[in-house]
C-alpha positions in Angstrom: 36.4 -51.1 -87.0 38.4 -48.5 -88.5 37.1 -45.0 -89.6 38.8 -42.9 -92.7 37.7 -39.6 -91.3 37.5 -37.7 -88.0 34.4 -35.7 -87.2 33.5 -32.0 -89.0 33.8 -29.4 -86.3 33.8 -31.5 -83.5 36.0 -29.5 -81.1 37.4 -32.8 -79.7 40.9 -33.3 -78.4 42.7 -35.6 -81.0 42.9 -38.4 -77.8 39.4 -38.2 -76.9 39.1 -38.8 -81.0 41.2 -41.4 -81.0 39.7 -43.0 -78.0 36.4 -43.0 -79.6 37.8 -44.5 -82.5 38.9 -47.3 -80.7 35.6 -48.5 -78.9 34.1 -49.9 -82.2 30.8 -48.1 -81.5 28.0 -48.8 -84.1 28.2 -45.5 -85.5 30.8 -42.7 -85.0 29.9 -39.4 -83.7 30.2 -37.1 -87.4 28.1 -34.6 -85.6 29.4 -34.7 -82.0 26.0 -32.2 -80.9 23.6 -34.0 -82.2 24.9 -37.3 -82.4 24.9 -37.4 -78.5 21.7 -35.5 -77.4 19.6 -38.8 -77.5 21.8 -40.6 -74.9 22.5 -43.6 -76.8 25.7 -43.4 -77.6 26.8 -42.2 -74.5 25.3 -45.5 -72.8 27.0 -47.2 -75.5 30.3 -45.5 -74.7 29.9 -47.0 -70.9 28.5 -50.3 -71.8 32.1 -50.9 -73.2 33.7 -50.5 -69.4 30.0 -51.7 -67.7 28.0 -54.1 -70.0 26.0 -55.4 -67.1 24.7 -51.7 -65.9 24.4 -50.4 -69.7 22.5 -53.1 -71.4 22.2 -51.5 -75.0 18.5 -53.0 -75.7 17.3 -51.0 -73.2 17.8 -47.5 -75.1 15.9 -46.0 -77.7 17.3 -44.5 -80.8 14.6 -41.9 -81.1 15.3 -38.3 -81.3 12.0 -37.1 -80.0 12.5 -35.5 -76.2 11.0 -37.9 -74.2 13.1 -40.2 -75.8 16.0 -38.6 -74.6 14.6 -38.0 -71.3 14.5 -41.8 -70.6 17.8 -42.4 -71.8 19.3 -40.2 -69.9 17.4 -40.8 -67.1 18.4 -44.5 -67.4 22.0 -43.4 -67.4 22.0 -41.5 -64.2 20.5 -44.3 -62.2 22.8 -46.7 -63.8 25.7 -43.7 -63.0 24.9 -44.2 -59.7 25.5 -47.5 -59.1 28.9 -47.2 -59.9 29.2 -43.7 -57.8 29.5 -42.1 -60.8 28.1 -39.0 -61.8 27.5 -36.3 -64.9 27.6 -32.3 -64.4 23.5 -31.7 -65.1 24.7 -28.7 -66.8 26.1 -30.6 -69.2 23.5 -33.0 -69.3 20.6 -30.4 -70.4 22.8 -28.7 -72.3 23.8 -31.9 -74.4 20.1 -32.6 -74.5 18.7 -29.5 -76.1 22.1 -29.4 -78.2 23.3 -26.3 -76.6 26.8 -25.3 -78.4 29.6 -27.2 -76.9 27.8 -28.7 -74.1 28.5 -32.1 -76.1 31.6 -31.6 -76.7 32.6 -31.0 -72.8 30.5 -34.0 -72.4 32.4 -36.6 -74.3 35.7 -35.2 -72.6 34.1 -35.7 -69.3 33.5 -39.1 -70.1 36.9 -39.6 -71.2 38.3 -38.8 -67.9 35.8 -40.6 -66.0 36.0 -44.2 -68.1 40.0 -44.1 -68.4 41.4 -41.6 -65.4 43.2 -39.9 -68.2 43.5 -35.9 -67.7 43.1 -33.7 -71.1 45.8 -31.6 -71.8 45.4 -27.7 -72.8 42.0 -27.8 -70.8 41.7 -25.2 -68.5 38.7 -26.0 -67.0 35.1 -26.3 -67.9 33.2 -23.5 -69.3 29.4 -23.5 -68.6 28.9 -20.9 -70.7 27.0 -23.3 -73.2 26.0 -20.3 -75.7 26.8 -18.7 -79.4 28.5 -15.8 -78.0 32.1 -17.4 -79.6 29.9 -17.5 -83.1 28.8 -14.1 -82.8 32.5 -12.9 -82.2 33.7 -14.4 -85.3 30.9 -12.2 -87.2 30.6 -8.6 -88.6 29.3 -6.1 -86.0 26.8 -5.7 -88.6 25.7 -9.5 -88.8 25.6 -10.5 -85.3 22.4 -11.0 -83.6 19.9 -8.3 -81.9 17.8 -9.1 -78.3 15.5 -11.2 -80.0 18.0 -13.4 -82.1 20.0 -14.3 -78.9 17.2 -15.1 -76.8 16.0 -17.6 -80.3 19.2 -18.4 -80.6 20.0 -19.7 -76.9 16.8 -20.8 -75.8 15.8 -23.9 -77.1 12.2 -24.6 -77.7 13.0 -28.3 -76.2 14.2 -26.7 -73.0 10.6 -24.5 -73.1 9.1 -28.3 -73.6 10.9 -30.2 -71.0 10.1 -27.2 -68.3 7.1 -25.2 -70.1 6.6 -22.8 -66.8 6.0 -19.6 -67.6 8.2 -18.1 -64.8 11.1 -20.1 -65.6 11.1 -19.4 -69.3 11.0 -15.8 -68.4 13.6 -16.2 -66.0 15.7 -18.1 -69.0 15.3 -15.3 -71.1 15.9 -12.3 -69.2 19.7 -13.7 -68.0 20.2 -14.1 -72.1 19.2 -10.3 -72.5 20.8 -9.4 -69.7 24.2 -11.3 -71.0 23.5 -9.8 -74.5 23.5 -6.5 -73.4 26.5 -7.0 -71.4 28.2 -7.9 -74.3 27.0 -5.0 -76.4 28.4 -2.8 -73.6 31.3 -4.2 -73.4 32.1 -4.3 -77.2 31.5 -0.7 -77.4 33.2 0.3 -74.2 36.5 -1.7 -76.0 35.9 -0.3 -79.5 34.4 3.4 -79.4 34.9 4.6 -83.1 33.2 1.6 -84.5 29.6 2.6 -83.8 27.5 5.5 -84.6 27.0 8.0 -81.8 23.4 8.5 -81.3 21.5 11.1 -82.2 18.0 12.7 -80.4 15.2 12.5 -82.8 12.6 15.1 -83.6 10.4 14.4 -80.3 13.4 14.6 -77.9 14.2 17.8 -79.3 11.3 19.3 -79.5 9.9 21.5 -76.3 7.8 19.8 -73.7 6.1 22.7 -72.3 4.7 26.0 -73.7 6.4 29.4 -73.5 4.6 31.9 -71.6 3.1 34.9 -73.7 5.1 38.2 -73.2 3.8 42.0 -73.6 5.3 43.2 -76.9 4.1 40.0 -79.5 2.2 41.2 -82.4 0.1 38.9 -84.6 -1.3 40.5 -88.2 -2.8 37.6 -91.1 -1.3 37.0 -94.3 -3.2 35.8 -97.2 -2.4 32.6 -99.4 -3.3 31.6 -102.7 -4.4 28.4 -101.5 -7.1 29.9 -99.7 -5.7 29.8 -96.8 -4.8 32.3 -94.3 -1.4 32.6 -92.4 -1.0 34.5 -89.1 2.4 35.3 -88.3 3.7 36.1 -85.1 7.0 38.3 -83.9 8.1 37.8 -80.5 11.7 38.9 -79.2 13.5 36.4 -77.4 14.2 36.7 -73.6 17.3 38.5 -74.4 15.7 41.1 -76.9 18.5 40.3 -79.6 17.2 37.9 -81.5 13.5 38.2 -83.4 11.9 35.1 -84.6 9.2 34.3 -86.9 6.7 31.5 -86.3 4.1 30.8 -89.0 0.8 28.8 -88.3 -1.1 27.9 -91.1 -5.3 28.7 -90.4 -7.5 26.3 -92.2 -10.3 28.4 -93.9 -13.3 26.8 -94.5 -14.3 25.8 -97.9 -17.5 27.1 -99.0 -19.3 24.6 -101.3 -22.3 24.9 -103.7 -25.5 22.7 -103.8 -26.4 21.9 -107.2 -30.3 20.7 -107.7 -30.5 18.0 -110.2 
């Protein structure tokens, strides 16, 4: 079987796409992440080089997540057999379609099915996040606290493990990588953000000023009917005066009217 196009955005290695090519799967990878999270192309893949360990009928095409949890449970104890083995990283990071876990995935398999080494790989990056999107964006458009920790935690992952501990756990390394990276970016590029300014409540005095000998208070009337007392006190230093006026409701006298 021949294919007229190579995947959109898969990230692959133009052997590891060529390899694929040549296994006459029966359907190609266009979308590398999501293709993949089910497990049954990847048990495909190895039924080519192990058709008595990978029986295709015994995979499901579903998309659902306990679908994929039997597949891919099926394909670690079949892994086994041939003392074989997967990074579980990549595994649940494939799974809940976690960028690039996938694509590290198929290049994994490569290596393992033909002992073929990838050239200009340095090594494997965990790091199974959108922090590379959110580089390629705007300061402006990239994501606050809450839109990483949406971003990165999948709610399949909350599914598969619905503790309340380990969620919590999940999300505080994403915050605490988020703010890193906000540190970081601002440590690196100091003109590009607004310096921060105190607002009225961190500028205003927490305690009250003693009184002093020497203040003098006298009322001024309003036309509004109200009455302002103003208040002189020198400063500590004596050199400067200052004026503070505090407005003193009145109250307003109303008439009864008898119907």
């Amino acid at each position: 079987m021949s294919y007229a196009q190579s995947p959109k955005k898969a990230g692959l290695p133009r052997e590891v796409v060529k390899w694929l090519q040549s296994l006459d799967l029966s359907f190609y990878p266009k979308n590398v992440r999501r293709d993949l999270s089910s497990g049954y192309l990847v048990a495909e893949i190895f039924s080519r080089y192990y058709p008595q360990d990978f029986p295709e009928h015994s995979y499901d095409k579903g998309t659902s997540l306990s679908a994929k949890q039997k597949n891919w449970s099926r394909i670690e104890q079949a892994l086994q057999k041939q003392n074989l083995h997967l990074l579980k990283e990549v595994v649940d990071g494939t799974i809940h379609c976690k960028p690039g876990a996938a694509e590290l995935l198929v290049q994994e398999v490569y290596t393992i099915l033909t002992n073929r080494s990838i050239r200009d790989v340095e090594g494997p990056e965990l790091d199974f996040t959108d922090q590379e999107y959110q580089e390629l964006l705007p300061t402006v458009a990239r994501s606050t606290a809450s839109k990483a920790i949406k971003n990165n935690l999948r709610i399949t992952e909350i599914m598969a493990k619905p503790d309340i501990s380990t969620n919590q756990r999940r999300a505080e390394v994403i915050l605490h990588r988020h703010l890193e990276h906000k540190a970081a970016e601002r440590a690196l590029n100091p003109a590009r953000h607004f310096k921060v300014k105190p607002n009225l409540g961190q500028w205003a005095t927490k305690t009250l000023l003693p009184s002093r000998q020497g203040d003098e208070c006298f009322n001024s009337p309003s036309s509004r009917g109200t009455t302002s007392k103003l208040c002189s006190s020198s400063t500590w230093s004596g050199a400067v005066v200052s004026f503070k006026e505090i407005k003193v409701r009145q109250p307003v006298r109303r008439s009864l009217v008898n119907y």
